[in-house]
N, C-alpha and C positions, 0 to 999 in steps of 0.2 A: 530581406524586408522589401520587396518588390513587387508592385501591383502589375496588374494586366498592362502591356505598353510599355514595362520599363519605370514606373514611378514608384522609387523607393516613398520609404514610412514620412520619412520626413520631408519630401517633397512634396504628399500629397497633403501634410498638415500642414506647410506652409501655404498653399493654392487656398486651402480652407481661410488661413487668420487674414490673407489680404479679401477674399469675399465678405470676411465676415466686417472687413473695416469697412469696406464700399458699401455692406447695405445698410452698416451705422451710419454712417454719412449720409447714405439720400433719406431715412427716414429723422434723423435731424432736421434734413430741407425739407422734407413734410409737415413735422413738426410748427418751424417757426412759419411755413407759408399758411398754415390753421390759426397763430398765432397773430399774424399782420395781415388780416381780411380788409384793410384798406388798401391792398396792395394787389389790384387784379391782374395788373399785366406783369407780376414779378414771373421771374423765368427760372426755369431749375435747371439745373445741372447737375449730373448722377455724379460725376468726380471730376475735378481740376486738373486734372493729364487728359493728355491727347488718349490715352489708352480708354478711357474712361467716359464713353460718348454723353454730348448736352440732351438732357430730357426738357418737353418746356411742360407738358403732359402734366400735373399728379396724377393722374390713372395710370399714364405709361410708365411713370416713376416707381408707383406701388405695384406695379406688374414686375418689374423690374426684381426689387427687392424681394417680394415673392418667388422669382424665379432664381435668385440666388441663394435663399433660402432651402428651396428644395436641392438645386446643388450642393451648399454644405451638408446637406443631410446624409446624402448620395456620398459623399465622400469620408463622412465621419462612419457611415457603415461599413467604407473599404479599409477604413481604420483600423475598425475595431477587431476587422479580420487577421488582420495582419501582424496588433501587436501578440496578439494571440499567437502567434509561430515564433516569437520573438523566443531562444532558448534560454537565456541571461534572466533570473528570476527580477532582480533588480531591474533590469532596462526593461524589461514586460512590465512593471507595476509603474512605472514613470513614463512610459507612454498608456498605461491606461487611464492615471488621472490626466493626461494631456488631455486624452479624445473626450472622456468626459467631461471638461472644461469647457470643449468646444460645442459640446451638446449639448450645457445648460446655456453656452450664450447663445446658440440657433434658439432655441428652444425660447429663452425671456423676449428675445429679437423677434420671434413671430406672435407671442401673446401681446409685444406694446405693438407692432404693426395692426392686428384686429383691433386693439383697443384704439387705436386711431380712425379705423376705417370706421367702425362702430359711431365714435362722434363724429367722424365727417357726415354721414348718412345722417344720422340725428339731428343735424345744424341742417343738413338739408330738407331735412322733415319738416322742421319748427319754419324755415322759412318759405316752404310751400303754403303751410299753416297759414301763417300770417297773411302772404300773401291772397290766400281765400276770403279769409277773413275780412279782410279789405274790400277786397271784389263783393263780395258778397254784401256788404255794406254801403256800395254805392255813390262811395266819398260822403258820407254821412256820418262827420266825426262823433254825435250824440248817441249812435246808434252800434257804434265802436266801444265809448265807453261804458254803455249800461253793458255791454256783455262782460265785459272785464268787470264791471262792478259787481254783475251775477256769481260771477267766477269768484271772487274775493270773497263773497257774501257767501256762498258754498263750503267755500277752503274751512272759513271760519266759523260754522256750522258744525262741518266736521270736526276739526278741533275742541269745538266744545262736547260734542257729544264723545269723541275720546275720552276729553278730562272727569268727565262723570262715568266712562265705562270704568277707565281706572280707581278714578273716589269708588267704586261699588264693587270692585274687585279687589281694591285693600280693606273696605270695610270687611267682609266676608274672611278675607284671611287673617283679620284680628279676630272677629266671632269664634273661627275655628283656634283660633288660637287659645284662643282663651278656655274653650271646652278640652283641649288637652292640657293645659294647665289644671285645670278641676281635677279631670279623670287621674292625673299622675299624683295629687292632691289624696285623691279617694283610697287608690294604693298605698298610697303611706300610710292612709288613717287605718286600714283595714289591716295591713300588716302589724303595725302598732296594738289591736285589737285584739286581733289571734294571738301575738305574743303573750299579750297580760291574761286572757283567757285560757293560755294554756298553762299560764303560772298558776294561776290562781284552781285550776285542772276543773272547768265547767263541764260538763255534759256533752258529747257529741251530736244531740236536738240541739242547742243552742248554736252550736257550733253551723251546722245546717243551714239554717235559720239565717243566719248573717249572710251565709253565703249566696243564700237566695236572692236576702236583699241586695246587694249587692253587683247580682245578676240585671236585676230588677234597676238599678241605678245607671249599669252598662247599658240598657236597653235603653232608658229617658234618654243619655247624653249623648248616644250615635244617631237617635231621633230626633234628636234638635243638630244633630249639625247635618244629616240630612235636612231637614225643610231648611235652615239657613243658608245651603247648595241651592234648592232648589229657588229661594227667593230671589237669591242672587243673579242667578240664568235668569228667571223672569224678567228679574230688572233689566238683564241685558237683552234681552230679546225684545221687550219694552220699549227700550232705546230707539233699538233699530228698525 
């Protein structure tokens, strides 16, 4: 169980769980330094041994942990090799969930790193934003808050005009509702009909005859819940 250079199975999964501790740790220090933005000049540090060099950077920190990341990966693939030769059916299946272990915690450890970087970049958006916004304003705090008033008066705009898409979209789905309620209605009555009709043994004209109607009854009640569709879109298109 020896990789290229001499590193057995289980040296090269130990190299992996101590990368995998260091890049928890500096994205932790990411973490809380996102967390206490009163704190400009706090300093990072990728890990507390000397082995472990001070980052003061979060970019260099998040390069960092990215680039450790792409090493466990790198190493979880010489893994996966390896235990694959492994002969012992038992010691092959207990380093297989090892490496896979290790490659759903790369794997969660780089989806919360983007999810972090994603809101750093978004905090830096909003307060470019603002910062415009300001500028653009002139030191002019009246002229600051009518945009914001605009804004609110908008939001709540929309919102109303949601609460009546939906009042007009549950009203329709009760219309329709109720039209298959009739029609399953109509089925009963109709089966109910033929039965006594054939007790009673009518004539196959009559028999016909109902059936037409019937037809005839099919046709009104898919016709109105077509134009009930169709009122409904209007109203929403209306809306908007």
């Amino acid at each position: 169980m020896e990789a290229g250079g001499g590193a057995t199975l289980s040296e090269i999964y130990q190299s992996a769980q101590r990368l995998l501790l260091r890049a928890t740790g500096g994205l932790e220090r990411l973490e809380r330094e996102r967390l206490d933005s009163s704190s400009s000049a706090t300093s990072f540090s990728y890990a507390s041994s000397s082995s472990m060099p001070s980052i003061e950077d979060p970019e260099d920190l998040a390069s960092e942990i990215k680039r450790d990341i792409t090493q466990i990966r790198s190493l979880c693939a010489e893994m996966d090799r390896l235990w694959r030769s492994i002969p012992a059916r038992g010691q092959r299946d207990l380093w297989r969930r090892k490496v896979e272990q290790v490659a759903e915690k790369v794997d969660s450890l780089k989806e919360s790193l983007d999810k972090h970087l994603f809101r750093q970049q978004k905090r830096m958006l909003e307060v470019k934003e603002r910062a415009d916004l300001l500028a653009r304003a002139n030191g002019d705090s009246a002229h600051v808050l009518r945009i914001f008033d605009e804004e609110a008066q908008a939001m709540e705009s929309a919102r109303n005009s949601s609460k009546m898409l939906e009042e007009a979209y549950a009203t329709g789905v009760a219309v329709l509702s109720k039209y298959s309620e009739q029609r399953d209605r109509l089925k009963r009555a109709q089966k109910k009909a033929l039965d006594i009709l054939n007790t009673v043994g009518l004539s196959n004209t009559v028999l016909k005859l109902i059936e037409r109607r019937h037809r005839v009854d099919k046709r009104i009640a898919y016709t109105g819940m077509v134009l009930t569709i169709v009122v409904v879109l209007a109203f929403m298109w209306w809306i908007h």
